[in-house]
C-alpha positions in Angstrom: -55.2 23.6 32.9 -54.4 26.9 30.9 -52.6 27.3 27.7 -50.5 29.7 29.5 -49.9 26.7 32.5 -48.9 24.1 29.7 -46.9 26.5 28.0 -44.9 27.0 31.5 -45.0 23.5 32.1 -43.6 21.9 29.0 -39.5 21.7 28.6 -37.8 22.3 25.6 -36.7 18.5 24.0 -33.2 20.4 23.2 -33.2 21.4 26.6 -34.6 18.0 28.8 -31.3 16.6 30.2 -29.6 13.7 28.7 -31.3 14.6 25.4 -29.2 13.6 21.8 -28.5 17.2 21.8 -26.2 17.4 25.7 -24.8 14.2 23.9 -23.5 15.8 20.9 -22.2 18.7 22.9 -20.7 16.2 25.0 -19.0 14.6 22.6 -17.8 17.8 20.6 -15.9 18.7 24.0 -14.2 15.2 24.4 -13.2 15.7 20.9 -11.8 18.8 21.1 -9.9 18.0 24.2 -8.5 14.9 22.1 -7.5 17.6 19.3 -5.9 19.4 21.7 -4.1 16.9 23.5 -2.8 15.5 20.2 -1.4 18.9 19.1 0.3 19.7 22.1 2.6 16.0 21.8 3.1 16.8 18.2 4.5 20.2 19.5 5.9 18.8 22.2 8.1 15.8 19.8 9.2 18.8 17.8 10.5 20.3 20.5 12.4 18.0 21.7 13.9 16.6 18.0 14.6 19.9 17.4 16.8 20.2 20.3 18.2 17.2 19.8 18.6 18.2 16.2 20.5 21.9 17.0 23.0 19.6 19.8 23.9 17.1 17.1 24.8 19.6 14.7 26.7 21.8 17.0 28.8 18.7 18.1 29.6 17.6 14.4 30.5 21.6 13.6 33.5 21.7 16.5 34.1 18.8 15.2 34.8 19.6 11.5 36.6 22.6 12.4 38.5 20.7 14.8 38.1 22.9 17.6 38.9 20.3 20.3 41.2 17.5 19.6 39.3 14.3 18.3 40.9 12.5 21.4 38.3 14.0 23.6 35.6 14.7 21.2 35.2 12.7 18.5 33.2 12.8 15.5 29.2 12.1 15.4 30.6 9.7 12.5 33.0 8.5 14.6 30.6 7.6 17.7 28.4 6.0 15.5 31.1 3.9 13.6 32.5 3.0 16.9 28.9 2.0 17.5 28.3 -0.4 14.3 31.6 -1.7 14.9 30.8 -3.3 18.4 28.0 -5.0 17.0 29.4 -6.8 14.1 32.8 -8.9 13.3 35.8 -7.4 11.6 38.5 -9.0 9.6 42.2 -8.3 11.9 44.3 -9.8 9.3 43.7 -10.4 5.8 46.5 -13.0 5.4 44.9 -15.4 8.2 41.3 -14.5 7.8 41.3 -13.6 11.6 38.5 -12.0 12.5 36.7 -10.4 15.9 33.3 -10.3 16.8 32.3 -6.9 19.0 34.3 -5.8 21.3 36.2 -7.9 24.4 34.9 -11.2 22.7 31.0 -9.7 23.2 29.0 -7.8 21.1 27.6 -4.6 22.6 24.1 -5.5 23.3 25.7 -8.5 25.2 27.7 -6.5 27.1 23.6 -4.5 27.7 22.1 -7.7 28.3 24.4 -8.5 30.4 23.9 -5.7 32.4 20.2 -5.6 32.4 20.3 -9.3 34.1 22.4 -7.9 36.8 19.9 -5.1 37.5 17.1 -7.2 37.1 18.6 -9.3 39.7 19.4 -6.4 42.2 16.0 -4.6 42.2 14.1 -7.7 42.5 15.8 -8.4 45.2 15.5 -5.2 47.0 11.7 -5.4 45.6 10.9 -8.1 47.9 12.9 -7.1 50.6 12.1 -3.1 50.4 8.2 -3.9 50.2 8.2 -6.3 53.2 10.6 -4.6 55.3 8.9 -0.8 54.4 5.1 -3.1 55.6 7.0 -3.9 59.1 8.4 -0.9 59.5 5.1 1.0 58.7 2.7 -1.1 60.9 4.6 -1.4 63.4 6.0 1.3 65.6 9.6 -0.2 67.2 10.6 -1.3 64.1 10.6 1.8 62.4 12.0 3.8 65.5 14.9 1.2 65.2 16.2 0.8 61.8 15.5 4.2 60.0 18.3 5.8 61.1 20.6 3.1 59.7 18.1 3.1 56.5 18.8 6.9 56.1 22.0 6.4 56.6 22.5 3.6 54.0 20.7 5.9 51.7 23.8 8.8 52.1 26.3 6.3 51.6 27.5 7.1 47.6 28.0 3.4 46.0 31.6 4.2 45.2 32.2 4.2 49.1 31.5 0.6 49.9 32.2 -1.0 46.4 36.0 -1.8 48.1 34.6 -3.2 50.7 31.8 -5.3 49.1 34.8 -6.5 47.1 36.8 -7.5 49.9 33.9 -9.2 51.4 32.9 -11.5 48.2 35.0 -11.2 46.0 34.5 -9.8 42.7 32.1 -12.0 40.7 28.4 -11.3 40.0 27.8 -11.1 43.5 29.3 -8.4 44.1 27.7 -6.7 41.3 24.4 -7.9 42.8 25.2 -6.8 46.1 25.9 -3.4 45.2 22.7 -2.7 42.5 20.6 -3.9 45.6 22.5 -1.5 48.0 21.4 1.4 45.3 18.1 -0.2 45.1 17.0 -0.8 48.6 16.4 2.6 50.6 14.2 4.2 48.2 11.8 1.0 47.9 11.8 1.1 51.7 11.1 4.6 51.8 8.3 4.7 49.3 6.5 1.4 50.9 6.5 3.5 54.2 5.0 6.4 52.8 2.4 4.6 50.9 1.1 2.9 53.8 1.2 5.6 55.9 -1.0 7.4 53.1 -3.6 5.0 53.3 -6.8 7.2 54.1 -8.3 6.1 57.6 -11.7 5.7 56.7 -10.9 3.4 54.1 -9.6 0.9 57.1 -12.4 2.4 59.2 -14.8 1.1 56.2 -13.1 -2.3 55.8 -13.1 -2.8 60.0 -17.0 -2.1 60.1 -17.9 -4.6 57.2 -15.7 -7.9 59.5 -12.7 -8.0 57.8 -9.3 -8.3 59.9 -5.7 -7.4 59.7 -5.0 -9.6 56.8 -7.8 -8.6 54.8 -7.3 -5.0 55.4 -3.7 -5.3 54.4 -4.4 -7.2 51.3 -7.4 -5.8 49.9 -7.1 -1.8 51.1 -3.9 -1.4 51.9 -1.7 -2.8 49.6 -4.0 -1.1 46.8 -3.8 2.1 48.1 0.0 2.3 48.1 0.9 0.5 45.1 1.1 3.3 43.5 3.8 4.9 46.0 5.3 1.2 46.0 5.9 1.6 41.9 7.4 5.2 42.0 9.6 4.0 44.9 10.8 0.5 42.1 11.0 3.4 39.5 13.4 5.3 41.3 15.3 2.4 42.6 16.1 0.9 39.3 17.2 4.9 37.7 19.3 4.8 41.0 20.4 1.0 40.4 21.2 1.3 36.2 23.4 4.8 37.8 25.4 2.4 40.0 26.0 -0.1 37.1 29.1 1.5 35.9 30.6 1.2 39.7 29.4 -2.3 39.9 31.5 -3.2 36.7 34.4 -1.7 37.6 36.2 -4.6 38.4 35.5 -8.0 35.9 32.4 -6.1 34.9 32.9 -8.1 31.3 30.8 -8.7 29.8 28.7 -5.1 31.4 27.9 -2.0 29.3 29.4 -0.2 32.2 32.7 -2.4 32.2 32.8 -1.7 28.8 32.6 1.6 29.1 35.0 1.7 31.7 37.3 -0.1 30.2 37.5 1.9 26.5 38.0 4.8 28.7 41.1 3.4 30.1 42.2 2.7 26.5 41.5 6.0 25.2 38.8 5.1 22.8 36.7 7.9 23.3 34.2 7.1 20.6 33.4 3.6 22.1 32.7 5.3 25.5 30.4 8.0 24.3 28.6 5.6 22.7 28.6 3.3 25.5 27.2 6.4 26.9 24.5 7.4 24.9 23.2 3.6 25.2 23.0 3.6 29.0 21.1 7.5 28.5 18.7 6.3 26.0 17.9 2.5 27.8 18.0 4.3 31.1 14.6 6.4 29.4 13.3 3.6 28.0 13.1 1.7 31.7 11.7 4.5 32.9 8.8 4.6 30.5 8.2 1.0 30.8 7.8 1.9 34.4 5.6 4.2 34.0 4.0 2.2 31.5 3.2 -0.5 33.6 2.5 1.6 36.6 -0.6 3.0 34.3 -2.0 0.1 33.8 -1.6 -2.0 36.9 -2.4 1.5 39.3 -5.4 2.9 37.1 -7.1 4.4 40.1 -3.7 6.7 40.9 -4.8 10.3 41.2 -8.5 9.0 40.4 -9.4 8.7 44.1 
């Protein structure tokens, strides 16, 4: 062989793939992205704080000039006062020593405990019951022809329509309460288990058929994986729809409830109470939802991946 032939032949180390230097390159990209990823949350979180920033300070500013009576807008102060107070005991009288703990006899993250247990309740309950009726309803054509109109239906129906009823019907303990969360809970589970099924990609059954296994395998092994993911955005929704409902659920002996309470310091005029009852149902309703999401992440890591 030539000099000239070897000289053809021969690759550049620097060039031969999977060499240290594709590696480093590699890595340098990854990196980069990282960088880039991480500046555009920083950016992002300053965003957002400083719109949360330019709200708070508009709100205290009508406030000190006292452009709207501090009836119906309170104080920031005032909120968070209101606030500290439900969650620690004040003296009523000096001369007996009297003294109250939160507010109605519960402090306020009772009254959000409380509520939390009554959602917990209600979703899981319309978890097992949405999942297993959206399966039947899915895989198996009569069913699905028969009750989806009465599922869409149910899904129209605003909770404040039946909440009379539900009362009538049971009375208006915690089941009613539970009743009416699963109500709010129940269609879009349904709805979301259908579609995921549905979704399942028929060569994936196709696949599964041709290697022996049957009906119960493929639903347990292909098709329940594939639409867990639907199945968790459907629970996600339910229990944003479900913690929207709680207010309605508590209207009537919803003490201890962060919704009853709010209700109820509504009623009394104690407007700084109720926005702050408020702004605690807002900022848990976000923090659910990120659990959620959270959990969805982990448990679906394949989502979007396949």
């Amino acid at each position: 062989m030539s000099d000239g032939d070897s000289a053809a032949g021969t690759v550049p180390a620097s060039a031969a793939p999977g060499s240290d230097a594709d590696d480093a390159s590699s890595q340098q990209v990854v990196k980069a992205a990282r960088r880039g990823r991480s500046r555009r949350i920083r950016r992002n979180r300053l965003l957002q704080a400083g719109v949360l920033v330019a709200v708070l300070a508009i709100w205290w500013l009508i406030t000190a000039l006292k452009l709207i009576d501090p009836l119906y807008l309170p104080s920031p102060q005032s909120v968070l006062g209101s606030f500290i107070n439900a969650n620690r005991c004040l003296v009523v009288d000096e001369a007996s020593g009297r003294t109250v703990c939160g507010v109605q006899n519960y402090y306020l993250w009772e009254h959000l405990l409380a509520s939390l247990q009554r959602i917990g309740v209600g979703v899981a309950l319309a978890a097992v019951a949405g999942i297993a009726l959206g399966f039947l309803m899915s895989m198996w054509e009569p069913a699905n022809t028969a009750l989806a109109p009465y599922l869409n239906f149910l899904r129209a129906l605003p909770p404040l329509g039946y909440i009379g009823l539900i009362i009538v019907w049971v009375g208006i303990g915690d089941l009613s309460k539970f009743l009416l969360l699963f109500l709010a809970a129940f269609p879009p589970i349904v709805i979301a288990t259908i579609d995921g099924v549905r979704g399942v990609r028929e060569d994936y059954i196709s696949a599964a058929r041709s290697m022996g296994a049957g009906p119960p395998e493929i639903a347990r092994f292909v098709v329940l994986p594939a639409a867990t993911a639907s199945i968790f955005s459907g629970v996600r929704l339910a229990v944003g729809f479900a913690w929207t409902t709680v207010v309605a659920a508590e209207l009537n002996n919803g003490i201890p409830g962060i919704g009853g309470l709010a209700y109820i310091s509504g009623t009394q005029l104690n407007t700084s109470l109720t926005i702050a009852c408020i702004i605690v149902i807002g900022l848990v309703a976000v923090a659910l939802d990120g659990c959620i999401r959270w959990i969805g992440d982990r448990l679906v890591p394949w989502q979007g991946k396949v």
